[in-house]
C-alpha positions in Angstrom: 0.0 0.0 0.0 1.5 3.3 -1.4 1.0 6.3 1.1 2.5 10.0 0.8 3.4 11.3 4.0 2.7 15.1 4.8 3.5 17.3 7.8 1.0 19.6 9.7 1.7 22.1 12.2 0.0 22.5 15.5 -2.8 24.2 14.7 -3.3 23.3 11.0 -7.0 22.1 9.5 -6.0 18.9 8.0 -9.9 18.5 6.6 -12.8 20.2 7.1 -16.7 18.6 8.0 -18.4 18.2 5.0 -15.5 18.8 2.6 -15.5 15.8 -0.3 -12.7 13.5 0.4 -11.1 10.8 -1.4 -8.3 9.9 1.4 -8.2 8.2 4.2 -5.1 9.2 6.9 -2.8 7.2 9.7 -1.5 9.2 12.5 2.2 8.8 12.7 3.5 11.3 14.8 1.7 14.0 16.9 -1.9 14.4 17.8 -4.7 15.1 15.9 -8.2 16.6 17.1 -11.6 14.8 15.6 -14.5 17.7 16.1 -17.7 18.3 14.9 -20.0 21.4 14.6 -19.8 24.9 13.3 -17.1 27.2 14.3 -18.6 29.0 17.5 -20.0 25.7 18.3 -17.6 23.1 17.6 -16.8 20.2 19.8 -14.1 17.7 20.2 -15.5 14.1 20.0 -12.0 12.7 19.8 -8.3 13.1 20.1 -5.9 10.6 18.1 -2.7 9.4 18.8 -0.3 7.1 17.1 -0.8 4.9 15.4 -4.7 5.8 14.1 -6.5 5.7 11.1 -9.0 8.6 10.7 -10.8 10.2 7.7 -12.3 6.9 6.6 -16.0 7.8 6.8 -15.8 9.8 4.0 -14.4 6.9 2.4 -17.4 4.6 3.5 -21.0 6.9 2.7 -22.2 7.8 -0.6 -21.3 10.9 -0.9 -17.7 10.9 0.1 -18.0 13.9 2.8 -16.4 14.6 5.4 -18.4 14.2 8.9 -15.8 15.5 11.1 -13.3 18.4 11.1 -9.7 17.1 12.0 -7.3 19.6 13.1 -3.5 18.8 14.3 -3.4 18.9 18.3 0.4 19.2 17.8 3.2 19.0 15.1 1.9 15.9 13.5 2.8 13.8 10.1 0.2 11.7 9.0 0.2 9.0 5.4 -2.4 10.0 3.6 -4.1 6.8 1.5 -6.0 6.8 -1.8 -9.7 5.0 -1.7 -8.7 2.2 -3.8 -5.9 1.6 -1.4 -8.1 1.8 1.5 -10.5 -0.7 -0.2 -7.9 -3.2 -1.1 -6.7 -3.0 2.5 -9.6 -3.5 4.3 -10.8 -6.4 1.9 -7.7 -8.0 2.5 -7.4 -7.9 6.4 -10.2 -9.2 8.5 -8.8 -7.8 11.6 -9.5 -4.1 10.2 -12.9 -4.6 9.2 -14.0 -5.4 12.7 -11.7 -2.3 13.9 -13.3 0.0 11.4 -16.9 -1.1 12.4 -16.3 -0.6 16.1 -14.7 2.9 15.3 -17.3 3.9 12.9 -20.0 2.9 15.8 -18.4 4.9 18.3 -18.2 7.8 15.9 -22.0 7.8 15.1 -22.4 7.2 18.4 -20.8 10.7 19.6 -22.5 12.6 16.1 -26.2 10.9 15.9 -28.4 12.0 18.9 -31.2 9.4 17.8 -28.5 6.9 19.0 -27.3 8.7 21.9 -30.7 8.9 23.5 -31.6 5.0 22.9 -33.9 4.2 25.6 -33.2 0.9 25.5 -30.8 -2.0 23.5 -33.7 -3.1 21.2 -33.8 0.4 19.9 -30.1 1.2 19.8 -29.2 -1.9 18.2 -32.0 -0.8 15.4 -30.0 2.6 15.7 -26.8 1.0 15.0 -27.3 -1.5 12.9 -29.5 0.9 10.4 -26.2 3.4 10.4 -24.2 0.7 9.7 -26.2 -0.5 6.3 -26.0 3.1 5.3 -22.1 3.7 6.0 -20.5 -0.1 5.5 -21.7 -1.6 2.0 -18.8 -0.6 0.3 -16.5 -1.5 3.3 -17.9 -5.0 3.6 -16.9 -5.8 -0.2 -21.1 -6.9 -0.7 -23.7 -6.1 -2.5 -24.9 -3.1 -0.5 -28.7 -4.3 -1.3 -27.8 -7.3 0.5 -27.3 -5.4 3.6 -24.7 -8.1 5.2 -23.5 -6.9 8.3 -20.4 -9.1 10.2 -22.2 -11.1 13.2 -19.4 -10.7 15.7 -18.2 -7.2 14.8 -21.6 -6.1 15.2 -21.9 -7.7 18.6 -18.8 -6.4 19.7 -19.7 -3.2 18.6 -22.9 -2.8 20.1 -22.0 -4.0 23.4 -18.7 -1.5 23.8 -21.0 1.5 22.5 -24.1 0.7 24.3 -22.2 -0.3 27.5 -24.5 -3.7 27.2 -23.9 -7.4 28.1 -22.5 -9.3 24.8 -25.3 -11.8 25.7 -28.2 -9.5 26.1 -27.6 -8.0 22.5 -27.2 -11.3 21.0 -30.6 -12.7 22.6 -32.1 -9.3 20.9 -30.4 -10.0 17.9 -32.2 -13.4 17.6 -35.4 -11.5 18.7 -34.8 -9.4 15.5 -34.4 -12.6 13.8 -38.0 -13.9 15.0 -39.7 -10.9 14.5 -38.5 -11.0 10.8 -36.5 -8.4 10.9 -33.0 -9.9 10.0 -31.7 -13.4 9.5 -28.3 -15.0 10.1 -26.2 -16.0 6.5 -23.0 -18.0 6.7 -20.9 -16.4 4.1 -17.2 -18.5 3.9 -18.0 -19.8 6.8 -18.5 -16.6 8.5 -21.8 -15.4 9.9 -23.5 -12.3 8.8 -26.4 -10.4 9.9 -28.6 -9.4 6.8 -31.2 -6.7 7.0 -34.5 -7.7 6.1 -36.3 -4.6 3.8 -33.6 -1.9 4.8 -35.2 0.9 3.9 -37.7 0.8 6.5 -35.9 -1.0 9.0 -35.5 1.7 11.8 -39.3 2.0 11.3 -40.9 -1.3 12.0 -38.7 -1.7 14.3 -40.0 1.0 16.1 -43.4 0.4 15.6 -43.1 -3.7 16.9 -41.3 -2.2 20.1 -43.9 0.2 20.6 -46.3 -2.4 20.4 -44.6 -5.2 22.6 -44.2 -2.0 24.7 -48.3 -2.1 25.3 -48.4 -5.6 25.5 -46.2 -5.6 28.3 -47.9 -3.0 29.8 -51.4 -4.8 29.7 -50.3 -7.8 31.0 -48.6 -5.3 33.7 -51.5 -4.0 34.7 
């Protein structure tokens, strides 16, 4: 993988939110702030240190934008990396697929307040894993109409963002599968979580909690 290294001073906008962008970066020296917001407004969601890949999410959603503003904390080089790089990298290594997920959920956890304010796991896992079908396709190396999500990375990634028990999202996982929702796919012999009708996912699956919500609530009373 070809990368061109480039120096920013503390200080220096290395990308702004929603410029286009067609590179992904790796920290190698230095620090790097991750914010988001307008310029009287803006707030630091995260601060990078070597070694870490950032920029990617423009690399990942349709329209190639930039959903954060990344500004060197401190004298800082960074490899910048072309898309089709990125691509060949992540299709090749396993390992940083399941990182990228588990970044890119803690990213949309910090930026989407639909997510943030979850009342419970049924809906944030609907919160998470519709962002996912929206942001991942291309990542994944699937058809995005397939909607495939990786089993254990989504798992994993839930439970760190949602501060939930690995067991508890997998039992609502296989509610999901139940309720029609999603069903599980072995793919090479690894399991995947495809979305059933993603376009209105979020949606019934609000509508079925609301309505197990009453049904609890009659029994209840």
């Amino acid at each position: 993988m070809k990368s061109i290294v480039r120096e920013f001073p503390k200080g220096a906008v290395i990308f702004r939110e929603g410029d286009p962008g067609n590179m992904a970066f790796i920290l190698t020296e230095g620090s790097v702030d991750i914010s988001i917001g307008s310029a009287d407004k803006r707030a630091v969601v995260s601060v990078l240190k070597p070694v870490s890949v950032f920029g990617e999410m423009a690399l990942l959603t349709k329209d190639q934008r930039r959903t954060a503003t990344a500004t060197a904390r401190s004298d800082s080089k960074v490899a910048e990396i072309t898309k089709r790089d990125f691509d060949d990298f992540v299709e090749k290594s396993p390992k940083l697929i399941n990182a990228v997920l588990t970044v890119l959920v803690d990213r949309l956890q910090k930026t989407t307040s639909k997510l943030a304010k979850s009342p419970n796991l049924f809906l944030g896992l609907a919160q998470v894993i519709s962002l996912l079908v929206q942001h991942t396709g291309p990542m994944l190396k699937f058809d995005p109409s397939l909607a495939l999500i990786k089993h254990e990375a989504l798992v994993s990634a839930v439970s760190h963002t949602l501060l939930a028990d690995i067991k508890d999202v997998r039992k609502n996982l296989e509610m999901m599968e139940t309720l029609g929702l999603v069903e599980h796919q072995l793919v090479d012999e690894t399991k995947f979580i495809k979305v059933i009708g993603k376009e209105d996912f979020l949606e019934r699956c609000g509508k079925i909690h609301a309505t197990l919500q009453k049904m609890a609530n009659g029994v209840e009373g």
